[in-house]
VEXDREN-59922 format. One record per residue (C-alpha): x, y, z. Coordinates in steps of 0.02 Angstrom, whole numbers, plus 50000, padded with zeros to 5 digits. Each point is the difference from the previous one (the first is absolute). Example, Ala and Ser with C-alpha at 12.3 -4.5 7.8 and 13.67 -1.06 7.14 Angstrom:
residues 2
506154977550390;500695017249967;
//
This chain:
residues 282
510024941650742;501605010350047;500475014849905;501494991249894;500214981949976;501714992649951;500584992549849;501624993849958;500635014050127;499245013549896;498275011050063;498494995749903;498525012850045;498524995250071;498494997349902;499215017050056;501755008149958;499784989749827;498405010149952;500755015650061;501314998649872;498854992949853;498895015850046;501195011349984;500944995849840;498174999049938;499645017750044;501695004949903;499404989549841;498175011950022;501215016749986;501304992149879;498574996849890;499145015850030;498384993250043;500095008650184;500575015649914;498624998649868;498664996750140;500725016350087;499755008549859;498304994949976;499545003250165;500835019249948;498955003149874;498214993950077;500525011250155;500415015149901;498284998149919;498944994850162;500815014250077;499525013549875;498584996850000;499695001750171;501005014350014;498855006849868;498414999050100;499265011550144;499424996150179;500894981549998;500194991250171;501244988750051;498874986249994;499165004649828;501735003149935;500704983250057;498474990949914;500725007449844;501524990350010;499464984150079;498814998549859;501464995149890;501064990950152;499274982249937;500625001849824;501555005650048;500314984950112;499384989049858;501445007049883;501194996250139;499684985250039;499804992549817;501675007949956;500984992550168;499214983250031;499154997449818;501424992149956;500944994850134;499944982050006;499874996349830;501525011349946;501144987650075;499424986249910;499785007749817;501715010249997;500594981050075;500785012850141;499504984450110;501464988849949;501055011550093;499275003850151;498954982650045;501574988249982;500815014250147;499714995450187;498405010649999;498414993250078;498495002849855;498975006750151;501605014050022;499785005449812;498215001050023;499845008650140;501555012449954;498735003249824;498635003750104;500845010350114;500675013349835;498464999749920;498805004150162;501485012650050;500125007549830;498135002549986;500045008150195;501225012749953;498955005649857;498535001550120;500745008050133;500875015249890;498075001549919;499185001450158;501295011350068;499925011549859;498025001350010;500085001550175;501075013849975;499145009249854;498294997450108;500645007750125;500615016849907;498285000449896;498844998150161;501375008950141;499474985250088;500354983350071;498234995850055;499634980349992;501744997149946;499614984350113;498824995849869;501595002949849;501204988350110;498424984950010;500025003249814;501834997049991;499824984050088;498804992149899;501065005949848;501464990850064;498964983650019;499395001649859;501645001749941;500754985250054;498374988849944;499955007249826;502094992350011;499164984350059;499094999849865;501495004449858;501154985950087;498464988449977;499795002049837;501744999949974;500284984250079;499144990049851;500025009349851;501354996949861;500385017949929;500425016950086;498995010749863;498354986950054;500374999550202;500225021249982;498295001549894;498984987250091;500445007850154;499685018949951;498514995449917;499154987550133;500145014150155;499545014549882;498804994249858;499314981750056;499665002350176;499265017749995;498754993549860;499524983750109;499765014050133;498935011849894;498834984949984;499314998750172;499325019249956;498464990249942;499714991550161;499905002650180;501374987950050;501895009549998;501484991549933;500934995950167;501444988049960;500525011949866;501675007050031;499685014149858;498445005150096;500584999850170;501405012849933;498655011850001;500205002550186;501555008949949;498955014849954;498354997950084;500904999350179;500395020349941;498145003949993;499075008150140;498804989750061;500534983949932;498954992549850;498474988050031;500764981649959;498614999449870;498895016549919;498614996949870;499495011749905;498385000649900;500305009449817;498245001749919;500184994549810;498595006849870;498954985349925;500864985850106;499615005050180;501515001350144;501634993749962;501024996050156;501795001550043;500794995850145;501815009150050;501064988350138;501575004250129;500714988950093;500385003450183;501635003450056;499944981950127;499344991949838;501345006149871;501574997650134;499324981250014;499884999349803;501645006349966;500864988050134;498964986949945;500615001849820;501915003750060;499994982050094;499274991549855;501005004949844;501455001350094;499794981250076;499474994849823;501475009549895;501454990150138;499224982549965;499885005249815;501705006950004;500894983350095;499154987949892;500595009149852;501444994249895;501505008249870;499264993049829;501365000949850;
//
């Protein structure tokens, strides 16, 4: 497709250019309504107290320090990406902001992509100014950058992680009826649901591998030196009723990158068929 195409002798942009635009005025509705600001400020307030903490203790390395911080990197993320995509596709169709912009020469696929594109940009920005901060602290706690390698892998699995906790927000999005529902099904699925499906499999030898909340937990284990066993039992002697066994799971780093793309492809695939088939109700 060429980069314009002509209408009535006036430019229309391209469908790429389309999403461009949608993702931008999208991003200034996030600061207008202070939900990137509020994020920010979040972010503030857990870094001030991660930080502290840290800054508290004695003989910290780099590494040790950065597992401090990426211990909290998933929840942050999940915050994100509830309050940029929760609601993204369903706002347009509840505040009937739809009748405006469908009946326009914009392709459906433009929108979506354009709402996509803010939310997993959004939530990046958020991770990138966390890790750069704890990067930054670790560094003046340990007077080190040893196996800063190590922080950057952590990064990267942050930011995928990222953008499939947004597939997972437009998803929802894409068929429920209500903002306040889409926001809390989505905060509450990545940070209550799946974590307690998760916590399950501690009672058997089998790990939860298609879980998207447990193959965040690369995020932090890929900061450990050596890397933790995939699977760990441990035997806890209990008075009266014999051995109780527990077993504590990590996924691989291959493992969770193949998770987290698988999930990305899926509920973003399923949220675009949801989202074209869907219709303005009165």
């Amino acid at each position: 497709m060429s980069d314009v195409a002509r209408a009535d002798g006036k430019l229309i942009p391209t469908d790429m250019q389309q999403a461009m635009i949608v993702m931008k005025y999208d991003l200034l509705k996030h600061l207008r309504s202070r939900r990137l600001l509020g994020m920010l400020a979040i972010e503030a307030l857990l870094l001030i107290l991660i930080s502290a903490l840290i800054l508290e203790g004695s003989e910290n390395t780099f590494i040790g320090a950065m597992g401090g911080y990426a211990s909290f990197t998933s929840t942050l993320i999940i915050i994100a990406a509830t309050l940029f995509a929760g609601d993204a596709i369903v706002s347009e169709f509840q505040s009937r902001t739809g009748y405006l912009l469908f009946p326009n020469p914009v392709r459906r696929s433009s929108i979506f992509v354009g709402k996509f594109l803010s939310a997993v940009l959004a939530t990046a920005i958020v991770t990138v100014i966390y890790y750069a901060v704890a990067i930054g602290v670790s560094a003046i706690v340990s007077n080190s950058l040893e196996h800063i390698d190590l922080a950057f892998a952590s990064l990267g699995l942050a930011l995928l992680y990222g953008v499939a906790a947004v597939g997972v927000g437009i998803l929802i999005s894409s068929f429920m009826k209500g903002s306040t529902g889409s926001l809390i099904l989505t905060f509450f699925l990545l940070f209550l649901i799946l974590p307690a499906v998760d916590n399950l499999f501690s009672l058997v030898e089998q790990s939860p591998t298609i879980s998207l909340t447990f193959a965040a937990m690369a995020i932090s284990a890929v900061l450990s030196i050596p890397y933790p066993p995939e699977t760990d039992m441990i035997t806890i002697p209990v008075e009266g009723f014999g051995e109780f066994v527990t077993y504590f799971h990590t996924p691989s780093v291959s493992t969770a990158v193949l998770v987290m793309i698988g999930w990305i492809l899926v509920t973003v695939a399923l949220a675009y068929l949801a989202f074209q088939r869907r219709e303005m109700t009165a």
